[in-house]
C-alpha positions in Angstrom: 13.2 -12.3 15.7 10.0 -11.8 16.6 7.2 -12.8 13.6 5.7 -8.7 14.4 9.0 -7.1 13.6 10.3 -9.8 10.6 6.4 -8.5 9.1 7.0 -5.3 9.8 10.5 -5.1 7.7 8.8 -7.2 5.1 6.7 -4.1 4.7 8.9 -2.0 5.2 10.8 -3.5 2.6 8.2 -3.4 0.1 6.9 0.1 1.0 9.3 2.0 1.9 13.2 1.1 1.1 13.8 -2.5 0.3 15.1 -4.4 -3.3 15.6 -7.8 -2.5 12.3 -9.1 -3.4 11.4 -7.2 -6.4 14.5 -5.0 -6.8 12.7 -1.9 -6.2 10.2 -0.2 -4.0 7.0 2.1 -3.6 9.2 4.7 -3.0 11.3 4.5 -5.6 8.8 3.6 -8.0 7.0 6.9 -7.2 9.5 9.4 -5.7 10.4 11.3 -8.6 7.3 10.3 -10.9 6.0 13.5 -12.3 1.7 13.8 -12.2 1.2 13.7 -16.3 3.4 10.2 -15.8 1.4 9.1 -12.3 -1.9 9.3 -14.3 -1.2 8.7 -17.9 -3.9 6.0 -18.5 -2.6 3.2 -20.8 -5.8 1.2 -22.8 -7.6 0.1 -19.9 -5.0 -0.6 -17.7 -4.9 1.4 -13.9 -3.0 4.5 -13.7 0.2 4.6 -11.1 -1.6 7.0 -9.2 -4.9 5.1 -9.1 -2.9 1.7 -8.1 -1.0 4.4 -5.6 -4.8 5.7 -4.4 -5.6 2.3 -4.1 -3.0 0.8 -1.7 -3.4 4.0 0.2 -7.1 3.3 0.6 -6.0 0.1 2.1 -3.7 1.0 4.2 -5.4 3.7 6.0 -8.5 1.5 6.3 -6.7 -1.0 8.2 -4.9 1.7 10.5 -8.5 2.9 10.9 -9.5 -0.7 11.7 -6.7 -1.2 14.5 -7.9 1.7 15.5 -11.7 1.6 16.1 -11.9 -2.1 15.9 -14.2 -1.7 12.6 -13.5 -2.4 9.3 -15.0 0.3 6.7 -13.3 -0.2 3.4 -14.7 -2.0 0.3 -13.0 -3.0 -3.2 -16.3 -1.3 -4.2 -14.7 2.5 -3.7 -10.8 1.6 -3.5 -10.4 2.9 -7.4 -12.2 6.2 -6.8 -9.4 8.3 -7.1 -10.4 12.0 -8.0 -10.3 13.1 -11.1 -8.1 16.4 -10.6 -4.9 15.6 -12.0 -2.8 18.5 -11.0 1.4 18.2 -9.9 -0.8 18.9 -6.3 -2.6 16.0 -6.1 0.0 14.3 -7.0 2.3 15.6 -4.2 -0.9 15.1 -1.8 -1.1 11.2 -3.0 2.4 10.4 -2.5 2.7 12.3 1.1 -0.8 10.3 2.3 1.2 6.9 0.5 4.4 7.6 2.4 2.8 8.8 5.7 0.5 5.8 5.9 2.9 3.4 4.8 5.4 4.5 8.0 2.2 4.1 10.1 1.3 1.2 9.2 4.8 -0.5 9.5 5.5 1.2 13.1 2.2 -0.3 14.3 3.0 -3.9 12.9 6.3 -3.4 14.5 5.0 -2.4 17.7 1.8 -4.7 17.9 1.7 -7.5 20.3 3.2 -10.9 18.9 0.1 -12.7 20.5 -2.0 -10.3 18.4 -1.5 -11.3 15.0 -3.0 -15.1 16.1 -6.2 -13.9 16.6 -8.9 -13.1 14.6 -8.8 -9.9 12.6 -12.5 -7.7 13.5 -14.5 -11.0 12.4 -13.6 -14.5 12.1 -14.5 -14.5 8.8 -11.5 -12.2 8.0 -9.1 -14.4 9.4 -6.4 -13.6 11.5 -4.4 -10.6 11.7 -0.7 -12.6 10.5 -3.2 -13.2 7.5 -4.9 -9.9 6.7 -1.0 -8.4 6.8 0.5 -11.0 5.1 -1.8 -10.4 2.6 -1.4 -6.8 2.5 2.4 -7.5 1.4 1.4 -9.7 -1.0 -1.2 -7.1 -2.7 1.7 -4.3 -2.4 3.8 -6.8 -4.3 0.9 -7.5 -7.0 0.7 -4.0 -7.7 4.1 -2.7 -7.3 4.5 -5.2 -10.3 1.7 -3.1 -12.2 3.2 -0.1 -11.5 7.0 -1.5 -12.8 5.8 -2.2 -16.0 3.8 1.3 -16.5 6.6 2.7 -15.6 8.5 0.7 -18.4 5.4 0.9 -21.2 5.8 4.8 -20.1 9.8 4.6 -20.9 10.2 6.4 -17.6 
């Protein structure tokens, strides 16, 4: 198998539909999550939908970045998540998540094996098997965050 399609179903897996990792997914984690649940705050831990907001932000900076061949997102902003908490926003936040997360894996899939040796925008990013690799690992990180808010919510 070629390295862009096994990294591709590796996030597909942890996006969109796989369990053999962590048992579960994104989209299971979230799919029938109502909005008081998504943004319930717990001490001063991240809300589901902030850590939702916040993988978003990534992933559609990146697309943007394989895109334009610029790289505009920060850690700084990637928690700014409005403040409307309405069933909408909610609804809005998961369709970006779901949308962006089938972009992102259709372009991995698709990109050039060759690519993902080279260096991602600026060498000082590394390459681009690095930047995605790490971009599964993060998804993992927080998909953990979001299992046990889900459990200290008893949902």
């Amino acid at each position: 198998m070629q390295r862009n399609k096994y990294i591709a179903a590796r996030l597909q897996e942890v996006l969109i539909d796989g369990y053999w990792i962590a048992n579960t997914n994104y989209k299971s984690q979230i799919q029938n999550l109502s909005y008081d649940h998504a943004y319930y705050k717990i001490g001063t831990l991240h809300s589901i939908a902030e850590l939702i907001f916040h993988i978003n932000n990534y992933l559609e900076g990146l697309l943007r970045a394989f895109e334009t061949g610029s790289l505009d997102i920060s850690d700084k902003f990637s928690f700014d998540l409005s403040p409307e908490t309405s069933a909408a926003s909610w609804q809005n936040l998961i369709g970006q998540f779901h949308s962006n997360s089938r972009k992102f894996v259709q372009y991995i899939e698709q990109m050039d094996d060759q690519l993902l040796d080279l260096d991602f925008i600026d060498p000082k990013y590394g390459t681009y098997l690095r930047n995605i690799e790490g971009v599964i690992e993060h998804a993992y990180y927080h998909l953990g965050q979001i299992s046990l808010i889900r459990k200290l919510l008893n949902v």
